[in-house]
LONU-305826 format. One record per residue (C-alpha): residue in three letters; x, y, z. Coordinates in steps of 0.25 Angstrom, whole numbers, padded with zeros to 4 digits, always signed. Example, Ala and Ser with C-alpha at 12.3 -4.5 7.8 and 13.67 -1.06 7.14 Angstrom:
BEGIN
Ala+0049-0018+0031Ser+0055-0004+0029
//
This chain:
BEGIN
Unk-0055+0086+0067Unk-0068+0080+0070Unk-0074+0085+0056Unk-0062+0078+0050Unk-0065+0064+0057Unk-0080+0065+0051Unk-0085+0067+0066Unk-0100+0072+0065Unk-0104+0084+0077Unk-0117+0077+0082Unk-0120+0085+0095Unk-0116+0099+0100Unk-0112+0099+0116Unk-0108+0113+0123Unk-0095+0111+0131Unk-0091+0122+0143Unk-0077+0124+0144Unk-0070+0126+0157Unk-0069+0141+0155Unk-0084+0140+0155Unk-0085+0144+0140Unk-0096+0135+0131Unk-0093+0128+0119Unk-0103+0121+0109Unk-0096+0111+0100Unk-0102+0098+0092Unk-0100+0086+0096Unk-0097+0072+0087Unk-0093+0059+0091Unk-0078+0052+0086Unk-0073+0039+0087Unk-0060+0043+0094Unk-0046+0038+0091Unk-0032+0041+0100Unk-0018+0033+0102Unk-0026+0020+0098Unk-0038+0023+0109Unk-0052+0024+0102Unk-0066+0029+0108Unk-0079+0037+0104Unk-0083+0049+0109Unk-0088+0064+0107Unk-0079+0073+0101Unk-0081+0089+0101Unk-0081+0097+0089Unk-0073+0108+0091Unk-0070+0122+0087Unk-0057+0129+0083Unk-0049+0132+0096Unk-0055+0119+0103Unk-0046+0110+0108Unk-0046+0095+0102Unk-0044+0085+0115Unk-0048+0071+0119Unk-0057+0072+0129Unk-0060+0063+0143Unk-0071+0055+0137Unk-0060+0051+0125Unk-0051+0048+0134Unk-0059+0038+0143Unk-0064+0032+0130Unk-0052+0029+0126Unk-0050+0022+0138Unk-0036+0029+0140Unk-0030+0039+0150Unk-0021+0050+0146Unk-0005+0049+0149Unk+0000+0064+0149Unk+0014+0060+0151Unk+0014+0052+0139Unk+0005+0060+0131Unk-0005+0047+0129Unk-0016+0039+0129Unk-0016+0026+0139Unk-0026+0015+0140Unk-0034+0012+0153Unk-0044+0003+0159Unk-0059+0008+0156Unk-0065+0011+0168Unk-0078+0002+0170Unk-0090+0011+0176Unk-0098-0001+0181Unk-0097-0011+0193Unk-0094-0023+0188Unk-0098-0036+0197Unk-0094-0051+0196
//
């Protein structure tokens, strides 16, 4: 899929997966596009019998949160990480 969008591998990162096993895979980065929400981010390149999923990081830069009754993307508020003062 990545190949097919002209996505560049640029790093490779090692990933440990909740079994314990260890996985090497190449890195790119995307311009990412879902149900009219757009962001950047990393995406993985992955190998046959890899799941493809959205991860945490896409979701947040989306700014959306996930409705799992209704199967969907919904906007929210971005969360600002300072203290702002008058």
């Amino acid at each position: 899929m990545l190949d097919k969008a002209d996505i560049l591998p640029r790093v490779e990162r090692t990933f440990e997966m909740a079994d314990g096993t260890v996985l090497v895979r190449e890195i790119g980065f995307a311009i990412l596009q879902a149900e009219g929400f757009e962001t950047i981010d990393e995406v993985v390149f992955g190998e046959i019998g890899d799941l493809t999923l959205v991860g945490v990081r896409t979701i947040e830069g989306f700014g959306v949160m996930v409705d799992n009754i209704g199967h969907r993307l919904v906007a929210r508020s971005h969360l600002a990480a300072g203290n702002f003062k008058k």
